[in-house]
C-alpha positions in Angstrom: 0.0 0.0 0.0 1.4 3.4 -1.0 0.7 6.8 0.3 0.7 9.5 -1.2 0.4 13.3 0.4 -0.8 16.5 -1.9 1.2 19.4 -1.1 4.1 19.8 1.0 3.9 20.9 4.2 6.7 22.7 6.0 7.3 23.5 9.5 7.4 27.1 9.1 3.7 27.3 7.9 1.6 26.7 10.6 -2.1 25.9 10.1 -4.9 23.4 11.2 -4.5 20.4 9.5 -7.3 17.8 8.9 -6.4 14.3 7.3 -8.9 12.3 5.3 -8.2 8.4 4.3 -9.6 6.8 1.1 -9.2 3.6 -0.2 -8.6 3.3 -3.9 -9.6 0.1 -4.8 -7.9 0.1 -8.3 -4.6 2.5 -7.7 -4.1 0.6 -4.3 -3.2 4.0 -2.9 -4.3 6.6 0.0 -5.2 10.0 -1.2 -4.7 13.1 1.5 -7.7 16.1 1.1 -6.5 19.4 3.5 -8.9 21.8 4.5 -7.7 25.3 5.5 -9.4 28.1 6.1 -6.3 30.5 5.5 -4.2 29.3 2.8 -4.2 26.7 0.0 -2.5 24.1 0.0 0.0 24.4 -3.3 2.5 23.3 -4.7 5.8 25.8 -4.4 6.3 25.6 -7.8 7.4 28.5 -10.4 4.5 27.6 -12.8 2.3 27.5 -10.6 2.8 31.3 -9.7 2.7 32.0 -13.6 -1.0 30.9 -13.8 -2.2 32.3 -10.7 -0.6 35.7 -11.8 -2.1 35.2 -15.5 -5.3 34.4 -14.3 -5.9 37.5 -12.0 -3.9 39.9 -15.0 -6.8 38.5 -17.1 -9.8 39.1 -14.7 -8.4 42.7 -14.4 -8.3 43.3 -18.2 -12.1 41.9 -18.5 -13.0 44.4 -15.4 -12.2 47.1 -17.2 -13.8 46.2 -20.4 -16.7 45.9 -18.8 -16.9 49.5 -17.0 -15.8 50.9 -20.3 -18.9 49.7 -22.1 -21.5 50.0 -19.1 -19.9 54.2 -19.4 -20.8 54.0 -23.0 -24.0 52.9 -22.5 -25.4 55.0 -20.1 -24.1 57.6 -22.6 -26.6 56.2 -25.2 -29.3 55.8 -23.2 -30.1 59.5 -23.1 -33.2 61.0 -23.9 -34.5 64.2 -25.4 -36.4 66.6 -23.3 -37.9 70.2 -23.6 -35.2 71.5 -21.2 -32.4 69.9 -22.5 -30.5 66.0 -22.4 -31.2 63.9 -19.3 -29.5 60.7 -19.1 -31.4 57.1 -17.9 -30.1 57.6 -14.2 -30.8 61.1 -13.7 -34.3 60.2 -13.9 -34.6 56.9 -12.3 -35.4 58.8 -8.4 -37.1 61.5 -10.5 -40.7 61.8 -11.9 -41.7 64.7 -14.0 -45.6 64.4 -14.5 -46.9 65.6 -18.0 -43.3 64.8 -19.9 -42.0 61.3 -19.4 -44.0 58.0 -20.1 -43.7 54.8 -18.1 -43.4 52.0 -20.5 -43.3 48.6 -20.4 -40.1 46.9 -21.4 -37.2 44.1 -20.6 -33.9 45.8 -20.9 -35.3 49.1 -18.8 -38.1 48.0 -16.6 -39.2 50.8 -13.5 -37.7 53.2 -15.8 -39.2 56.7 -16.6 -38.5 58.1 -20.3 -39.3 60.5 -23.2 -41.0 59.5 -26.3 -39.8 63.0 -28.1 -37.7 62.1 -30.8 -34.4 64.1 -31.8 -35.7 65.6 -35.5 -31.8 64.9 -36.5 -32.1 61.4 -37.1 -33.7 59.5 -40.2 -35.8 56.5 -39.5 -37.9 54.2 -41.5 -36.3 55.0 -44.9 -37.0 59.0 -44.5 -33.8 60.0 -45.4 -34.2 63.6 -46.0 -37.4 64.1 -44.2 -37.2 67.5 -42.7 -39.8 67.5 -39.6 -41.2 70.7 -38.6 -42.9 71.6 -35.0 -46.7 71.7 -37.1 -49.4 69.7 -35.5 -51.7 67.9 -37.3 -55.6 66.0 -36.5 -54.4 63.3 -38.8 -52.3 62.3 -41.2 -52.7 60.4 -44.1 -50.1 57.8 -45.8 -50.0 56.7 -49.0 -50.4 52.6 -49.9 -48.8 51.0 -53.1 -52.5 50.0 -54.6 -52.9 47.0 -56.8 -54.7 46.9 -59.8 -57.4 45.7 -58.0 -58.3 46.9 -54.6 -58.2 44.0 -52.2 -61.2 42.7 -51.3 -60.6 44.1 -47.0 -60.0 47.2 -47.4 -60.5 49.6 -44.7 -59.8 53.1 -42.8 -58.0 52.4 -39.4 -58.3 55.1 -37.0 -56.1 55.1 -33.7 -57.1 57.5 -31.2 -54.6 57.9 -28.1 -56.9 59.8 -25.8 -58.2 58.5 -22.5 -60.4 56.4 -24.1 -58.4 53.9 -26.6 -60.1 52.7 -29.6 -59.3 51.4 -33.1 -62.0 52.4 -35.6 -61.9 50.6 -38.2 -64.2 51.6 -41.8 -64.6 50.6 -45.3 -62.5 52.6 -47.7 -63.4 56.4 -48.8 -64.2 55.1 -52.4 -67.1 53.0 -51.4 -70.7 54.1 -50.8 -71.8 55.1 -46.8 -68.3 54.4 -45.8 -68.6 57.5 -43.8 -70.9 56.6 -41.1 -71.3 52.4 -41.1 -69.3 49.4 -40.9 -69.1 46.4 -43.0 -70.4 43.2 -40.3 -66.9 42.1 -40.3 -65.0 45.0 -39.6 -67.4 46.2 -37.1 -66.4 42.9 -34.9 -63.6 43.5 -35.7 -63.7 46.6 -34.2 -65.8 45.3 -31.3 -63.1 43.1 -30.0 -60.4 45.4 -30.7 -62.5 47.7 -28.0 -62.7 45.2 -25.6 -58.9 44.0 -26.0 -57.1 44.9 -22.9 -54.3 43.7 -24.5 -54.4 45.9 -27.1 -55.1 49.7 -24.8 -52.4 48.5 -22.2 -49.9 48.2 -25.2 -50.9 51.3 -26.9 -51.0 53.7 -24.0 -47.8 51.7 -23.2 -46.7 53.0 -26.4 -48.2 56.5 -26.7 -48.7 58.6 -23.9 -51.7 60.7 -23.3 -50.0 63.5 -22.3 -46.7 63.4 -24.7 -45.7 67.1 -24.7 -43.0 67.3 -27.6 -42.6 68.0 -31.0 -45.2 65.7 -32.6 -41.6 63.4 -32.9 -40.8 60.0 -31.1 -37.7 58.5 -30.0 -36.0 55.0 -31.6 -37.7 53.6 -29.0 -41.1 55.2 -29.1 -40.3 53.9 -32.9 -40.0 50.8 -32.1 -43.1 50.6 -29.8 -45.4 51.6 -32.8 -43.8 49.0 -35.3 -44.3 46.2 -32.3 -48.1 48.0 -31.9 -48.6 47.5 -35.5 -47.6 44.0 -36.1 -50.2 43.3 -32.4 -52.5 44.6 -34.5 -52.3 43.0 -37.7 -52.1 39.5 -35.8 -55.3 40.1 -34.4 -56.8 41.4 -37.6 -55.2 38.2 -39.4 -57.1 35.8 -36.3 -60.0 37.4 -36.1 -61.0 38.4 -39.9 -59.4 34.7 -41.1 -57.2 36.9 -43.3 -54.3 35.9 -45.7 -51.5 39.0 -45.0 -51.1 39.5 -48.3 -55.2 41.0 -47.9 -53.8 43.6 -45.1 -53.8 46.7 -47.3 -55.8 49.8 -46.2 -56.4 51.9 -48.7 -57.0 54.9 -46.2 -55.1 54.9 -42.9 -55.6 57.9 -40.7 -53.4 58.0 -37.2 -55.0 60.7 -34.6 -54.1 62.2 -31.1 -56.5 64.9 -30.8 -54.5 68.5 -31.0 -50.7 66.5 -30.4 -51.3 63.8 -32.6 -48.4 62.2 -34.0 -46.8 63.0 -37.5 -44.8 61.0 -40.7 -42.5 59.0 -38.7 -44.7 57.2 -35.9 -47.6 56.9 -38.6 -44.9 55.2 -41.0 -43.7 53.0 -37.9 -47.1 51.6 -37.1 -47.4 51.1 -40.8 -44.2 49.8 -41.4 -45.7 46.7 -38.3 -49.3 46.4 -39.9 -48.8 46.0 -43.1 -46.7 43.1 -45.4 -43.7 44.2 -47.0 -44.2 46.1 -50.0 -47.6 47.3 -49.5 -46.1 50.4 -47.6 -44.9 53.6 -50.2 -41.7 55.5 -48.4 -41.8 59.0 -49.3 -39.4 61.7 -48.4 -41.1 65.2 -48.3 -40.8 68.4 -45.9 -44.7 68.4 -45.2 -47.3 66.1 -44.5 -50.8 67.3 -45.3 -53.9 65.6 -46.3 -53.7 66.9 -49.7 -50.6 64.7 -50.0 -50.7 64.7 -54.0 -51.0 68.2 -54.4 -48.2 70.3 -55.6 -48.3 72.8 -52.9 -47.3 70.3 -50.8 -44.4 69.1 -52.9 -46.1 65.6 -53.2 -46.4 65.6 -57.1 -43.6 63.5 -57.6 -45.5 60.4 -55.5 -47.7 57.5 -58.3 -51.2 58.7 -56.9 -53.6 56.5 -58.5 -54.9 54.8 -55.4 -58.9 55.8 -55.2 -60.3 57.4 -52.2 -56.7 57.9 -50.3 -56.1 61.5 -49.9 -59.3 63.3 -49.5 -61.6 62.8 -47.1 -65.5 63.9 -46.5 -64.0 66.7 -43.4 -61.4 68.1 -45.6 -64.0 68.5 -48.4 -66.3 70.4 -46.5 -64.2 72.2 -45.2 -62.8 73.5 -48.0 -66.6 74.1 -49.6 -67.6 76.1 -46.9 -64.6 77.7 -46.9 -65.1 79.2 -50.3 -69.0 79.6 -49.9 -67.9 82.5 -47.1 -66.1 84.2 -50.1 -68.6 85.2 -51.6 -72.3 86.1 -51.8 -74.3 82.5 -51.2 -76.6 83.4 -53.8 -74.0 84.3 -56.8 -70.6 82.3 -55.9 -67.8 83.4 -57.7 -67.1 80.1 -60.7 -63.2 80.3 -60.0 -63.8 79.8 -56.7 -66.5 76.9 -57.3 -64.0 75.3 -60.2 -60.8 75.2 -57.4 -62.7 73.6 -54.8 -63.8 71.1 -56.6 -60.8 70.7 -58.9 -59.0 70.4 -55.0 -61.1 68.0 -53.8 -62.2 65.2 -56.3 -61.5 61.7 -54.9 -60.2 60.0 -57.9 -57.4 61.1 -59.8 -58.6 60.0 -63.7 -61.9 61.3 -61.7 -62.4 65.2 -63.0 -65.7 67.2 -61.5 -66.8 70.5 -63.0 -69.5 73.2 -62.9 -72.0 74.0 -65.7 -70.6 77.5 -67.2 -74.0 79.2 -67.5 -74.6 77.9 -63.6 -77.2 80.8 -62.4 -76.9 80.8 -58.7 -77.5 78.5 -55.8 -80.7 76.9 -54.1 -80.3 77.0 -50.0 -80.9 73.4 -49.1 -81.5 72.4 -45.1 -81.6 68.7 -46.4 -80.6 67.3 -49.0 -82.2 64.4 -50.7 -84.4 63.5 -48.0 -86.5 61.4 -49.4 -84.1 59.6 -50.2 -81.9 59.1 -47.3 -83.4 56.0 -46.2 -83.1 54.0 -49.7 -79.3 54.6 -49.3 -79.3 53.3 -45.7 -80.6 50.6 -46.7 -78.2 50.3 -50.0 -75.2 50.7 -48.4 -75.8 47.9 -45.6 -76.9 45.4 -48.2 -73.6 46.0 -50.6 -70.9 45.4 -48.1 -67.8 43.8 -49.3 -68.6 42.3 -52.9 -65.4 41.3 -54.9 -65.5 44.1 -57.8 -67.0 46.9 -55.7 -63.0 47.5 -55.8 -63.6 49.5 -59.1 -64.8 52.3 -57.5 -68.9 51.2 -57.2 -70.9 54.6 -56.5 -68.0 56.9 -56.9 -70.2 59.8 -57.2 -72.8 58.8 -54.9 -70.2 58.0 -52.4 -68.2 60.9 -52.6 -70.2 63.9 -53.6 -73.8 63.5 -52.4 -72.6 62.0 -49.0 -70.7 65.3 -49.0 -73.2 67.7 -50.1 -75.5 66.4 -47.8 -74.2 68.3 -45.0 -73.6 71.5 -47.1 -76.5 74.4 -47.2 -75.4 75.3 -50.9 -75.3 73.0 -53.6 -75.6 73.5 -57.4 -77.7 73.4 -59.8 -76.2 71.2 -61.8 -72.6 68.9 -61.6 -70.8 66.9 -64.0 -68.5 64.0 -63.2 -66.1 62.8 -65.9 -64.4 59.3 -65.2 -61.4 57.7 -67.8 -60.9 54.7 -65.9 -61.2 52.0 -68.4 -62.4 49.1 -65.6 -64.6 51.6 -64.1 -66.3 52.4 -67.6 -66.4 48.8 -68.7 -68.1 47.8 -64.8 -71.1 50.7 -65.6 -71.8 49.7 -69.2 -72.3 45.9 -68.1 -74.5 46.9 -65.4 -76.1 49.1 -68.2 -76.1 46.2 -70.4 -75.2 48.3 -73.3 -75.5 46.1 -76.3 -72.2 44.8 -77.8 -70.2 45.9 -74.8 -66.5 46.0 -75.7 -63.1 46.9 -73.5 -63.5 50.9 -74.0 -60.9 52.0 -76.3 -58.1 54.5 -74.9 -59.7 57.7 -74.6 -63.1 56.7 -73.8 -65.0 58.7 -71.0 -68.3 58.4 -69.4 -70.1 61.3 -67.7 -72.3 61.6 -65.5 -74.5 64.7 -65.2 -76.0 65.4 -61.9 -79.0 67.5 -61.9 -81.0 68.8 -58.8 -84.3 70.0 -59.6 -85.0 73.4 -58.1 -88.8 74.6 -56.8 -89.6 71.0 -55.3 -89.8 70.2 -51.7 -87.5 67.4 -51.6 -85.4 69.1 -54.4 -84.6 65.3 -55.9 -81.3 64.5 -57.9 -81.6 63.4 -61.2 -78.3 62.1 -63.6 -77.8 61.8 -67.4 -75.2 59.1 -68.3 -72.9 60.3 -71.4 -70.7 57.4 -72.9 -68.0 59.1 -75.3 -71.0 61.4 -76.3 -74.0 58.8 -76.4 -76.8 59.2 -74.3 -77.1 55.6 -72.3 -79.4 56.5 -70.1 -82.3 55.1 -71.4 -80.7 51.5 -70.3 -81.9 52.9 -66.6 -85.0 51.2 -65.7 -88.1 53.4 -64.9 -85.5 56.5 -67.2 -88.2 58.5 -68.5 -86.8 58.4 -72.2 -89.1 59.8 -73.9 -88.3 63.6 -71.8 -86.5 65.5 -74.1 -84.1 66.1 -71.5 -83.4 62.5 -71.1 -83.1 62.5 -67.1 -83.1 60.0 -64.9 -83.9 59.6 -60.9 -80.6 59.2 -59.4 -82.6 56.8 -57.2 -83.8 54.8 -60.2 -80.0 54.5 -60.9 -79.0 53.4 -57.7 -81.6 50.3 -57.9 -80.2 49.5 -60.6 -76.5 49.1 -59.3 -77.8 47.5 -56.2 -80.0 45.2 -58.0 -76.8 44.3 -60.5 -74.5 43.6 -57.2 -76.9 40.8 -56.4 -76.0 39.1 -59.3 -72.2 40.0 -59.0 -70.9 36.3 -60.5 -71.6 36.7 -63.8 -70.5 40.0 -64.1 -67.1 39.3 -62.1 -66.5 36.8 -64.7 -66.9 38.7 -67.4 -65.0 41.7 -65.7 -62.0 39.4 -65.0 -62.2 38.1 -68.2 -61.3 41.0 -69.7 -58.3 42.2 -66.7 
């Protein structure tokens, strides 16, 4: 039997020494464990020195690689206030009601931080934006449109005030979209409402009282692209949608008078929507004539129906130039740039009548026939080719007028989109319909007869000159003037809708 002792002990090193035995069955040896509470017990050996003096030269170097980056992030981690730079730590024991926002996050939890964004740096692909201290009710953002608008398409309205809520509505180009939901979109809404998930991670996001420059920070960026990809998974789950469906023709973001601008509306989008669906634009101003070139937008593609104007703006702007002039003789210039401004469709052109002889006061227009276009609107909903642009003029004009004490006497509305054309003229069941040729127009005059109670709208259909009106039934065709109801017309669209399949078919036929 062999023993064998770790160490060396020497005389000169006194400590408490404690000796335990072993057997080793297989080495046929005794191994010796010290404990002592002082000292190891080592080996006096030079290389043994060499690795404890490595070892400790190495934990030095890695200690002060480690305070160097912890000082170089706290630098980062600063955030942009109204008085100046505050770093992370400055306001950790500090709370500053009505500027900083408590948000929910891993790497910075318990912390207090601003949202306001430093207008030097670029985000999103906005290279070149130049942000300005405006504040704007909402802003509008431009969508790459398909040929065909999708057959979800909606209006998504966020509104950060006390009250969350996402409002969701069919697009701008499609009859009553103004005032009532689609039976989808209105669960959809529903639930959204009654999401708790969804307020805690939007006020999480954006603060009721955010008192800056209408700008967020990369991290209030990054909070709106994560808010818009919660969103679109629970659009996806509860609507049973493909993402490639997820393309909103009209998206509006509001925050009552602070509402956020370009780069936190681009953010949300930039979650919501699938990739390439979302146009980047650089520009200096965002406005909700974004295609105007006042605005410096005339360089952006926009042929996307229904995206830029709205029924408020148009209003607006018609009452604005009413109060220019005498109600009874407004000035034609100013009736021909307001609606010049304000039609929804691009390859869409609205004019006034020349010889137009004054204006009728009208408390309400087309009564009588309000509740026929309740009733038309809830029965459409989403039909696969109401994407080209069914009831443009119904949708977009009398909707508007509606709330307007001065209309005209009469309106005409030009359209040169060849799908739209080729959509009316089946529904008119033209004989020998063909794919219009390059060129082709249809107009629509809009007549409102004056010295009635109900004053009634009446519309003559004009295809490349021709009169096709007398395809409308109950058109009184044998009136010289060759009118028809405009509510005759509109049975007639709703009654073609019900029998949508064939004429899909033959519409895609064509496309």
């Amino acid at each position: 039997m062999k023993m064998r002792l770790i160490g060396r002990l020497q005389n000169s090193m006194p400590m408490e020494l404690k000796i335990q035995v072993e057997r080793n069955h297989q080495a046929k040896e005794l191994v010796l464990y010290a404990e002592d509470c002082q000292y190891p017990l080592l080996r006096k050996s030079k290389g043994n020195y060499i690795l404890l003096a490595l070892f400790f030269g190495a934990s030095a170097i890695l200690f002060c690689f480690f305070i160097i980056i912890w000082i170089g992030h706290l630098e980062e981690l600063q955030v942009f206030h109204s008085s100046g730079q505050r770093t992370i730590r400055s306001l950790e024991n500090k709370e500053e009601e009505g500027q900083l926002t408590k948000v929910n996050r891993s790497f910075l939890d318990d912390l207090q931080y601003n949202l306001c964004h430093s207008p030097d740096e670029p985000i999103l692909g906005l290279e070149g934006f130049v942000p300005t201290g405006f504040k704007l009710q909402q802003t509008h953002i431009l969508i790459i449109p398909g040929e065909i608008t999708p057959n979800i398409s909606g209006k998504i309205t966020l509104n950060a005030t006390r009250s969350t809520s996402l409002y969701c509505e069919q697009a701008d180009c499609r009859f009553g979209a103004f005032n009532r939901l689609n039976p989808k979109l209105k669960v959809f809404q529903e639930k959204i409402k009654s999401d708790k998930r969804f307020q805690k991670e939007f006020e999480s996001n954006v603060a009721n009282d955010l008192a800056c420059h209408n700008e967020l920070s990369p991290l209030g960026i990054q909070r709106m692209v994560s808010l818009g990809e919660f969103v679109k998974d629970v659009y996806l789950k509860d609507l049973k949608l493909e993402s490639s469906l997820i393309q909103p023709k009209h998206i509006k973001l509001s925050r009552n008078e602070e509402s956020i601008t370009a780069k936190s509306s681009l953010a949300f989008l930039f979650g919501l929507l699938s990739e390439g669906h979302l146009r980047k634009f650089n520009t200096s101003v965002v406005s909700r004539n974004l295609c105007s070139e006042k605005h410096g937008m005339s360089h952006v593609d926009c042929n996307c129906p229904g995206l830029y104007r709205t029924e408020q703006n148009f209003r607006q702007q018609l009452f604005h130039g009413l109060k220019k002039g005498d109600n009874s003789n407004i000035p034609m210039t100013v009736l021909h740039q307001i609606l010049s401004n304000s039609c929804l469709y691009p390859n869409f052109s609205c004019f006034v009548q020349n010889g137009l002889e004054g204006f009728a006061i009208v408390k309400e227009l087309i009564k009588n026939e309000n509740a026929f276009y309740e009733k038309l609107s809830n029965d459409i909903g989403f039909v696969d080719f109401v994407n080209v642009y069914l009831y443009p003029f119904m949708n977009n004009l009398i909707q508007t007028f509606r709330h307007a004490d001065y209309v005209f006497e009469k309106l005409f509305l030009r359209f040169v989109d060849e799908s739209f054309m080729f959509y009316m003229l089946n529904v008119l069941k033209l004989p020998k319909i063909t794919w219009p040729r390059p060129g082709s127009r249809i107009v629509f005059e809009l007549y409102k007869k004056s010295g009635q109670v109900f004053q009634p709208y009446y519309v003559r259909i004009l295809f490349n000159g021709a009169n096709v009106s007398k395809f409308v039934p109950l058109c009184d065709i044998h009136s010289e003037s060759g009118l028809c109801r405009l509510k005759n017309f509109a049975e007639l669209l709703h009654f073609k809708t019900s029998t949508k399949k064939n004429l899909h078919s033959a519409y895609q036929s064509y496309c």
